[in-house]
N, C-alpha and C positions, 0 to 999 in steps of 0.2 A: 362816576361812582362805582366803588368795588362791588363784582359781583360777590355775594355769597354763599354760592350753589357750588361753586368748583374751585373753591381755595387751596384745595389740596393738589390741583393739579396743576395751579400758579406754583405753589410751592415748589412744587417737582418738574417743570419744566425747563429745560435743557437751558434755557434764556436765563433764567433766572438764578439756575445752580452756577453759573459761569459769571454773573454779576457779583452773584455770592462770593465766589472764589479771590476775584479782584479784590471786593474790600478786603475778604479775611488776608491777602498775602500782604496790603498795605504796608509799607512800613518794613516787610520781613521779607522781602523779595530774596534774600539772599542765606536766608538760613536753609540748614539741611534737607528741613523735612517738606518745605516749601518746594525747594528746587528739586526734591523726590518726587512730590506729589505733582508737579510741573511735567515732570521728564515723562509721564504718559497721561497728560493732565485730559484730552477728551477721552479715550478709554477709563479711568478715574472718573470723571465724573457721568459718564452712561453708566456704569457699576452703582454708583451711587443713587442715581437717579431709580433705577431699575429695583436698587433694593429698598427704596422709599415708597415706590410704588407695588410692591409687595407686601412691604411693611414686613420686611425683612429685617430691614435697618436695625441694628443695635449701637447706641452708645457706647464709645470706648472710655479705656481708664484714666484716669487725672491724674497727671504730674504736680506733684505738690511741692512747696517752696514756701519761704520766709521771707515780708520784704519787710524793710526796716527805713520809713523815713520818718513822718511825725510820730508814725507810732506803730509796733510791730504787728504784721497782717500775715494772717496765713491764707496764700491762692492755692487753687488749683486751676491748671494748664490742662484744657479738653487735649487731646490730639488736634492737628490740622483739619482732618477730614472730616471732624465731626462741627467745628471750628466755619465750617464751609454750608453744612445743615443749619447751623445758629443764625449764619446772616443772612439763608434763604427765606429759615421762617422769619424774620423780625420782618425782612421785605416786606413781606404779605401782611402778618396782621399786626402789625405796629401802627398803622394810620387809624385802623379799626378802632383799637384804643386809644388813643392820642387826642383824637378830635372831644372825646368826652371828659380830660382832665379840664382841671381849673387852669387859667390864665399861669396862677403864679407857682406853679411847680416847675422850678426850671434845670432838674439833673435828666441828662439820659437822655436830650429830647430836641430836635430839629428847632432851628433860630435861636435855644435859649444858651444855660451856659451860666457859669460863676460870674461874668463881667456882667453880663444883665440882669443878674441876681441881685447884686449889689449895686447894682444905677437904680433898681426898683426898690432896694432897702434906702435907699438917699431920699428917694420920692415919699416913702412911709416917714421917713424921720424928719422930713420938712411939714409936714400937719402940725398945725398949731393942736391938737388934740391927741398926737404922740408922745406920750410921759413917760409911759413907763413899759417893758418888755418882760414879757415869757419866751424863755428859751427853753427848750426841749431837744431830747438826742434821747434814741431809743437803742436802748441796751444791748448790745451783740445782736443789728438787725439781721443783718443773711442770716444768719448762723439761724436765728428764731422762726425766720419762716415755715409756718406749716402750710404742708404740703398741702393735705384737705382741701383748706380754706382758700390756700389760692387756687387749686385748680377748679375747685367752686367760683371761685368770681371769675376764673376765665371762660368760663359755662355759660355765664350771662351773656358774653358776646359772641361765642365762636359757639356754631353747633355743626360744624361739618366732623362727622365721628372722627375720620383719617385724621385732621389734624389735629384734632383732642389726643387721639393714640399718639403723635408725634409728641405733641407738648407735654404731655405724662411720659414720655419715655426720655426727654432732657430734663423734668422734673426732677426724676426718680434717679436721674443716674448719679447723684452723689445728696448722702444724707446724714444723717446721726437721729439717734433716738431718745425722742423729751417725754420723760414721766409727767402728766401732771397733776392726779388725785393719789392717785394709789399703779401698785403693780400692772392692774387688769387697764390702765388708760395711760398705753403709749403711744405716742403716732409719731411717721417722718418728718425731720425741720429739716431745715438749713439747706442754701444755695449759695453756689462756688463764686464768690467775688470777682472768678476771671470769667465769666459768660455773658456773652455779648446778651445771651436769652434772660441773664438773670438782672439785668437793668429794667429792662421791659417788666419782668415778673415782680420786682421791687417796688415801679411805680403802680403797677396795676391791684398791689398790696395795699400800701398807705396811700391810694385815692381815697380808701375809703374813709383815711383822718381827714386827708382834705374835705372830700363832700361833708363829713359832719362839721368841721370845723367852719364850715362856708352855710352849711344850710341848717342845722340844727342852731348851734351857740353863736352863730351870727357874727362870728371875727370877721370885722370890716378892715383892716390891716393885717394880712396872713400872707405867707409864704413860705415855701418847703422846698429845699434841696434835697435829695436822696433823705435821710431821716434826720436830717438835722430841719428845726423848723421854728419860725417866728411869729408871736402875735402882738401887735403892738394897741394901746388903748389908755386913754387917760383914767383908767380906775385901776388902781391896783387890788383893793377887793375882787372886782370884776374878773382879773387874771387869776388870784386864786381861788377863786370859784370854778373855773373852766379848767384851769389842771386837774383840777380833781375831777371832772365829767370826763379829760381825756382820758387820765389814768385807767380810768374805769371802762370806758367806753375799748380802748387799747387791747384790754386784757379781757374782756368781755369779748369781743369779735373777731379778733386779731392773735389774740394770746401773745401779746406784746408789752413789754414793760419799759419805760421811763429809764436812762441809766440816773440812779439818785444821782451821784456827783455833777449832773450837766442842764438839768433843769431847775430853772432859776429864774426868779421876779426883779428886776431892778429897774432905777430909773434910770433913761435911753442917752441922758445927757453925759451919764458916765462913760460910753462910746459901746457896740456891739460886740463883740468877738463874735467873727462869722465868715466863713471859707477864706480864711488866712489873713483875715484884715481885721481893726480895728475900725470902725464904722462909725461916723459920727453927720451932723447931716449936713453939713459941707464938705468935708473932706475924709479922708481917710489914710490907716497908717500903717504899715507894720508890724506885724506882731514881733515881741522882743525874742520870743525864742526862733521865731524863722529867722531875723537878721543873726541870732549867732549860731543855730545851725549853719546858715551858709560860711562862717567866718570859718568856723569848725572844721566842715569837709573841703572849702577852697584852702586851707592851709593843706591840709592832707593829698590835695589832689595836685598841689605846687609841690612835693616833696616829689610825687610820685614822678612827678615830669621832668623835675631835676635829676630824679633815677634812671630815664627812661624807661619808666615803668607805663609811661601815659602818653599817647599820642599829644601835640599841640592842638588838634581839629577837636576831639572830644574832652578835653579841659576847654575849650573855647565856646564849645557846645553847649557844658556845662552851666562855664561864666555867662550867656552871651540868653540863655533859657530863662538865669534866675534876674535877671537885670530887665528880662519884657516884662514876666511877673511883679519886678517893684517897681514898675514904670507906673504900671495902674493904681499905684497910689501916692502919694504926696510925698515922695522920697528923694527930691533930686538933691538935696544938703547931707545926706544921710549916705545916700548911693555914694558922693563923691569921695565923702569921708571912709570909706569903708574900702574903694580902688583905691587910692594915697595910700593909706594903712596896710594893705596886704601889695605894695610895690605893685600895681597893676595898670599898665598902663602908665 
């Protein structure tokens, strides 16, 4: 069992910042600042070490960018180095929190994941006493978070001061300012979509929809991915009575709101839309605008390869990504038709 007397020295020890490092170059071994930060990589990390244990440390600036797939998202890219402090702290107090979520929140989080999300939405829709669904998605989450209130719930578990001064200082390093009575009541929100620290700080926000949704209003079929979230129950009065307890309850404690266009009552037999699938409780399909997105950018990415504008290995990359993705669903008449149709294969 983790001690919790000297976490902050887990944190910062030499063992641990070099763990850290590994994950964060995952994947990136080969970009610039990677193999910068490499080229005097233990000198680098005792600098780092030493200025955590000082509590020197300061957060650098975000690179900001636009990504554009189902729908346009704006990141922000920490630097590397600080990139390397994100997956030291999660090290350390990510099991802290973890062990206290519910079973069925499964974004961000060790064994779980979209595929077991959706084998436990199949198990809810085979109840003979699953009719009918509330679906909810809350409105520009990151973006909402107050800072406050979450570094108040993370108070509840972590009382080591050092590593509170750490987690307020990746808090704090990127925010915008939310009015909400008047001039005299504004406080910091939002957290940067690209932080490994802001997954953790995400779920340890909307636990608290879980624990009420589980222990207050008693949804015996629930489950939540990042903010997107399910309650399944043979009464449809029943659900619209409970949206309104969350609504309220959201914005009451949370200061969180509902996006109106995405919360919705229907019955289950008309199929789920839910982490890119159409869900129904034998099987599952495709959503019609992901099969022609893909049709969309594999035409565009065969022009480019005809130009030699595109590798063969990263068009195959591509192809080779979106076809394990439709595998997990009942797509193999669809798949085929879709290789034929764009000459592939």
């Amino acid at each position: 069992m983790k001690r919790f007397d000297n976490l902050y020295e887990e944190v910062c020890s030499f063992e641990n910042l070099h763990s850290a490092y590994l994950k964060a170059r995952r994947g990136k071994g080969y970009r610039d600042y990677v193999l910068e930060f490499n080229y005097r990589l233990e000198e680098n990390l005792l600098e780092l070490r030493r200025n955590l244990l000082e509590q020197t440390y300061r957060h650098g600036p975000y690179r900001e960018f636009i990504v554009c797939d189902a729908k346009k998202r704006h990141i922000k890219a920490a630097p590397f180095r600080d990139r390397v402090v994100h997956h030291a702290l999660c090290r350390i107090i990510e099991p802290i929190f973890d062990r206290s979520f519910i079973y069925d929140s499964y974004a961000c989080r060790r064994n779980k994941g979209t595929h077991l999300a959706l084998k436990k939405l199949q198990v809810f829709l085979k109840k003979k006493e699953s009719f009918y669904c509330l679906q909810g998605d809350i409105s520009k989450y990151f973006d909402s978070i107050n800072h406050d209130t979450l570094f108040n719930l993370i108070k509840r578990k972590i009382k080591d001061k050092r590593v509170l001064w750490l987690i307020k200082e990746i808090i704090d390093s990127s925010y915008s300012y939310k009015i909400y009575q008047n001039l005299f009541d504004f406080r910091l929100t939002g957290i940067p979509i690209g932080n490994l620290t802001s997954q953790l700080f995400a779920n340890i926000y909307l636990d608290q929809l879980d624990q009420f949704a589980k222990r207050q209003i008693k949804a015996r079929y629930y489950l939540r991915y990042m903010d997107d979230f399910l309650i399944l129950s043979p009464s449809k009065p029943f659900l619209a009575q409970i949206k309104i307890e969350i609504e309220s309850f959201l914005w009451k404690e949370l200061k969180l709101k509902l996006h109106p266009k995405k919360v919705n009552i229907f019955p289950v037999k008309t199929g789920i839309d839910f982490l890119g699938y159409r869900n129904f409780a034998s099987y599952r399909l495709l959503r019609k605008s992901t099969v022609k997105r893909f049709v969309r950018r594999t035409k565009f990415y065969q022009k480019l390869l005809n130009d030699g504008l595109m590798s063969t290995q990263k068009f195959n990359n591509s192809l080779f990504s979106w076809l394990a993705y439709a595998k997990f669903a009942d797509s193999w008449h669809l798949k085929n038709k879709l290789l034929f149709n764009l000459h592939i294969f």
